[in-house]
C-alpha positions in Angstrom: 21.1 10.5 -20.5 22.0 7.1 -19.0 24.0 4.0 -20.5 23.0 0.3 -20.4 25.7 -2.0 -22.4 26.3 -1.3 -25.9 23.6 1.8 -25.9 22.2 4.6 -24.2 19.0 6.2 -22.9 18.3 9.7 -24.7 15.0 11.8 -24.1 12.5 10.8 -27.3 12.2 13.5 -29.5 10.9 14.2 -33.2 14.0 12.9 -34.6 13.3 9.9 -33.8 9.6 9.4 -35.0 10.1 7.5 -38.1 11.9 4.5 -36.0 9.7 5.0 -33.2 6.8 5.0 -35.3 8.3 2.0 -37.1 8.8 -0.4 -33.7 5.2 0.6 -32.8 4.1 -1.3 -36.5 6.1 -3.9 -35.5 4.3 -4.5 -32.6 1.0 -3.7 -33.6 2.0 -6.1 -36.4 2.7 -8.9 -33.9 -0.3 -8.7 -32.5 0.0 -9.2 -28.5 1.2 -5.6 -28.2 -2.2 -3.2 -28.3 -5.3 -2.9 -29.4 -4.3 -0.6 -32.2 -3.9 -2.1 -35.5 -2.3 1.2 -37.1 0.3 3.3 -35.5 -0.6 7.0 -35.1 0.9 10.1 -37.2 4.0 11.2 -35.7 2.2 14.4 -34.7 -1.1 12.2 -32.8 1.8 10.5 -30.7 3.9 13.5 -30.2 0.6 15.3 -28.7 -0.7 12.6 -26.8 2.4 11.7 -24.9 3.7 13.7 -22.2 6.8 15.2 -23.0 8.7 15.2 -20.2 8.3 11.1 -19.7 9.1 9.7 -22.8 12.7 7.8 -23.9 14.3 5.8 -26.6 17.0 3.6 -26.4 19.6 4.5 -29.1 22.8 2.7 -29.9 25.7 4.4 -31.6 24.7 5.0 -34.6 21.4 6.4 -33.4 19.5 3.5 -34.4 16.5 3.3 -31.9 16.2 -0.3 -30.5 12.8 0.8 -28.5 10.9 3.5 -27.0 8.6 3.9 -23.5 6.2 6.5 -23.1 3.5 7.9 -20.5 0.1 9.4 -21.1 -1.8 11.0 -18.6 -4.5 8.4 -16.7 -7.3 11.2 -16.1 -7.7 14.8 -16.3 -9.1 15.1 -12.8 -7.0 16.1 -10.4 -7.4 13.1 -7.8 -5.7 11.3 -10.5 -2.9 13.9 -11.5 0.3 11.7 -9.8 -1.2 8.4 -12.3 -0.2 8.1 -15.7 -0.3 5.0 -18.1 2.7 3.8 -20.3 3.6 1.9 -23.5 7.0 0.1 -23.9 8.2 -1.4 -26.9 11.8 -2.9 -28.1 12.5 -3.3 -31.6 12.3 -7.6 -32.0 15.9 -7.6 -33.2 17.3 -5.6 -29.9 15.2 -7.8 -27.5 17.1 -9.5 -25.0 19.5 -6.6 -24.1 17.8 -5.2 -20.9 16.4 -2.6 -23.5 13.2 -3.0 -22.0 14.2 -2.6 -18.4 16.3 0.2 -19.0 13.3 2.0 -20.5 11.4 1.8 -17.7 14.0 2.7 -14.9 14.7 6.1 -16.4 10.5 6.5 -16.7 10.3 5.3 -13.5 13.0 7.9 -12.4 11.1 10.5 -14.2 7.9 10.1 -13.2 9.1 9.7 -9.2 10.8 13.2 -10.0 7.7 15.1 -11.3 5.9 13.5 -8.3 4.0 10.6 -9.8 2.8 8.1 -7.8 1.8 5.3 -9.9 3.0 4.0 -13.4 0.0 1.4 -14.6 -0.3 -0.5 -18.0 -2.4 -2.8 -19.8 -0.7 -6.0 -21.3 -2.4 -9.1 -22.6 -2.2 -11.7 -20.9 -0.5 -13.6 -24.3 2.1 -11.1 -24.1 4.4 -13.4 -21.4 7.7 -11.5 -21.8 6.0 -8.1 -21.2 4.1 -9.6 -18.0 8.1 -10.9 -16.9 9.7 -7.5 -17.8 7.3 -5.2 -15.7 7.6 -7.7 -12.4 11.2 -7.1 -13.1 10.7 -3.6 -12.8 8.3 -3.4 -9.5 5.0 -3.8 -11.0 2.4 -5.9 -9.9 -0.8 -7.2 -11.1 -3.4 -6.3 -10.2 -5.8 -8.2 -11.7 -7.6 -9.4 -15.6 -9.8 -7.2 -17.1 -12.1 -10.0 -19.0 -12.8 -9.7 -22.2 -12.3 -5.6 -22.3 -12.1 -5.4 -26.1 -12.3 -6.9 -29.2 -9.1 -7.0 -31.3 -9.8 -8.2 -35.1 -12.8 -9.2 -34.2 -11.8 -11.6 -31.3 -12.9 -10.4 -26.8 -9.7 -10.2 -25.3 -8.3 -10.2 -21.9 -6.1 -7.7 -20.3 -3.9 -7.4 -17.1 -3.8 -5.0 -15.7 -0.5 -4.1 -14.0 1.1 -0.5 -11.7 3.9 0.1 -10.2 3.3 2.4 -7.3 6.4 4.4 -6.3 7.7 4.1 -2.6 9.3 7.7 -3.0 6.3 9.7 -4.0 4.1 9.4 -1.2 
């Protein structure tokens, strides 16, 4: 478990679905987050995420302020050391370097199970998530045109990884 200011970075677990599963509306609700447009049962994230790359950002009280987690990229084994990841900061707590803090101790987890490259898919609308993962060490690498329609509109997607200069 790490610190970062007034909170602390704890391993996600079930006891903190309902507020994880709560930032996730949020988001969804905002609508530059995902193509989603309902968040999952706490049992479809729980067995879709891997377990050993997940976090939450928790103050004190154990309010969570935001979440990151990683799903596996492929099933083939070329592309066992690539996963993909979802960050999200409650809007109230952002601000705070909840978002960066997230992603170091992923990044730190993912290096340590010998992962070689985070990746993500952010719209392009979504300016502070583009700002946060450059922060981190990701780049883009490029804009998936018109990938998907969300409510009924094409959108864009950039596409952005972080490949890790440890894991080689």
């Amino acid at each position: 478990m790490s610190t970062a200011g007034d909170y602390r970075i704890a391993p996600l677990s079930a006891e903190h679905a309902e507020q994880v599963l709560a930032i996730y509306r949020l988001g969804i609700d905002e609508g530059n987050a995902t193509f989603e447009t309902a968040a999952p049962t706490w049992a479809e994230f729980d067995a879709a995420k891997l377990p050993h790359h997940r976090y939450v950002a928790l103050e004190g009280t154990g309010r969570v302020l935001g979440w990151v987690a990683a799903v596996p990229v492929s099933d083939r084994c070329a592309y066992a050391g690539v996963v993909e990841h979802s960050v999200y900061v409650h809007p109230e707590a952002r601000g705070r370097r909840v978002g960066s803090a997230l992603l170091r101790s992923l990044i730190a987890s993912t290096e340590a199970a010998g992962i070689w490259t985070i990746q993500s898919g952010i719209f392009p609308e979504n300016t502070s998530s583009l700002a946060l993962h450059e922060r981190a060490g990701f780049r883009v690498i490029g804009t998936r045109e018109r990938i998907g329609r969300h409510h009924g509109v094409w959108r864009d997607v950039t596409l952005v990884e972080r490949r890790s200069p440890v894991v080689v």
